[in-house]
N, C-alpha and C positions, 0 to 999 in steps of 0.2 A: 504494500500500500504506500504511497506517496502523499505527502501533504506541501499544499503549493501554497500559495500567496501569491495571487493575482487581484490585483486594484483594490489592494486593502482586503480581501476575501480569501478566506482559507477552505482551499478547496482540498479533497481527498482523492487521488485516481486510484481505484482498485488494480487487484492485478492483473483484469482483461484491456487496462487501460481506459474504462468508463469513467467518467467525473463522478463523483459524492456530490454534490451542492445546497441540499436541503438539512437545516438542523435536523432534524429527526434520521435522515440518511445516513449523516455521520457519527453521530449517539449510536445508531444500529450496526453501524462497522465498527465503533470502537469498543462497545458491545460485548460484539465476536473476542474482541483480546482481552476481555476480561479475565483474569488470573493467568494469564500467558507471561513470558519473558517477552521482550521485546526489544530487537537491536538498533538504535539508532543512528541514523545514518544522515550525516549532514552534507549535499549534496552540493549545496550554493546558498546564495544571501536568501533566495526564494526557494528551495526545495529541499526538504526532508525526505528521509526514506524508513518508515518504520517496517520493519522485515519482524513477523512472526517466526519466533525460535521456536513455538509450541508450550504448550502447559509448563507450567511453573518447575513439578516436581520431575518433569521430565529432563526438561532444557538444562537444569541448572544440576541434576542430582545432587542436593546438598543436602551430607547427610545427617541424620536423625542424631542429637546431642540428649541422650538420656539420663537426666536427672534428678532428684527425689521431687522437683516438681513438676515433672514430665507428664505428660497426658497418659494416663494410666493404661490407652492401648498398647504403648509400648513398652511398658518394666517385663515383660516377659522375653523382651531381646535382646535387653542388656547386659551387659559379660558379669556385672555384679549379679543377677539373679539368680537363685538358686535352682541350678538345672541339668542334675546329673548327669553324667554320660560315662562310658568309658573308651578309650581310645588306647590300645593296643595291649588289652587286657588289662590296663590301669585305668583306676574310679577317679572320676572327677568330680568335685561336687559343685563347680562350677565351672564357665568359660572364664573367670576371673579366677579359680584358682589354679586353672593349665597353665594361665601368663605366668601367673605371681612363679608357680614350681619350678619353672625353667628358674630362676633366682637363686633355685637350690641346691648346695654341689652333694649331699649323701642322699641317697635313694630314699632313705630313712624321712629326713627331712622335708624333703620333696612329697611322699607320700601325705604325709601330716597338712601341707599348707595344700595340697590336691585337692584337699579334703574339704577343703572350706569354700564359702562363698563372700561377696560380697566385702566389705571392708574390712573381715576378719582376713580374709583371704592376703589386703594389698598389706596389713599391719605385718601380719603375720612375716612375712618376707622385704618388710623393709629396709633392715639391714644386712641382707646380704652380701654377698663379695660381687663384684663387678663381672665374673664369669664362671661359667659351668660345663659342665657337659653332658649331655639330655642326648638315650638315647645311641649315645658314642659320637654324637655333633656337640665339638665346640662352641658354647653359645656366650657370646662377649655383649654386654651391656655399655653402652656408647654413653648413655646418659641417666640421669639418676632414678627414673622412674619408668616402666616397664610399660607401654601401650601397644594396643593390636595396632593403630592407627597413624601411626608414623615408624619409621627407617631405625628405631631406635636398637635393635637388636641385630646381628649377623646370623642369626640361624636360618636356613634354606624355607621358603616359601614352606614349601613340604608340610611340615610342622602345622601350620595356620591352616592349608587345604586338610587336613586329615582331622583336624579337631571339630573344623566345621561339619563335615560330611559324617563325623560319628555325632554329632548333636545332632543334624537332620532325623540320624538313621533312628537315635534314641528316641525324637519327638514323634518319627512316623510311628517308631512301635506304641508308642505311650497312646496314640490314636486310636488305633488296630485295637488294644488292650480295651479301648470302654468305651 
């Protein structure tokens, strides 16, 4: 869509190249980009370009920041929630406590904070040492706090795809189940 300014008059050409000219015409196209993203594109002294990116949560995928006052559809996806799995014959009692474990150099250890969720899970593993090895991979800790969400750890992808897909696998049986 285009937006002109001719003779003081802000006109909209659609994208077949038809004029907008009537208030109500362009209320009804702008409308349409109601909750969309939208690129603006300054053309000349008279002509803009607004370019539909598409819906909001699509265009922009910016993602979900879950926290104690999150809209309660979401605590059940958050790596603090309590939501067992196991991943290679080891229990997890959360997706918060597989991060925090890697934190942990004796198995022993490891198991213990596996075990937990939630903020028990990040205390529990606070001071650890800066590297481990999970598995028989070296896993170095770059900076002081352990997130899925940034480059902070050198352990292989690997790790992160396999936890996920034993959560799926645990939540599709928990479905099956009732």
């Amino acid at each position: 869509m285009k937006v002109s300014v001719k003779n003081g008059q802000i006109i909209l050409v659609d994208d077949v190249g038809a004029e907008i000219r009537t208030g109500q015409a362009i209320m009804a196209a702008l409308r349409a980009l109601d909750g969309h993203e939208i690129d603006v594109q300054v053309r000349s002294e008279v002509c803009i370009v607004l370019e539909d990116l598409g819906p909001r949560e699509e265009a922009c995928r910016e993602p979900i920041n879950i926290t104690r006052n999150a809209d309660r559809r979401y605590v059940a996806i958050s790596n603090l929630y309590p939501t067992p799995f196991a991943l290679d014959d080891e229990l997890y009692g959360s997706v918060e406590g597989f991060w925090q474990s890697l934190k942990c150099g004796s198995v022993a250890r490891r198991r213990q904070v596996a075990a937990l969720s939630g903020t028990d899970a990040k205390k529990a593993a606070a001071k650890a040492p800066l590297a481990a090895t999970f598995d028989g991979i070296w896993v170095k800790r770059s900076e002081p706090e352990l997130t899925p969400i940034g480059p902070l750890w050198s352990a292989p992808a690997q790790l992160n795809s396999n936890r996920i897909r034993a959560r799926v696998k645990h939540c599709l049986q928990q479905e099956i189940a009732h």
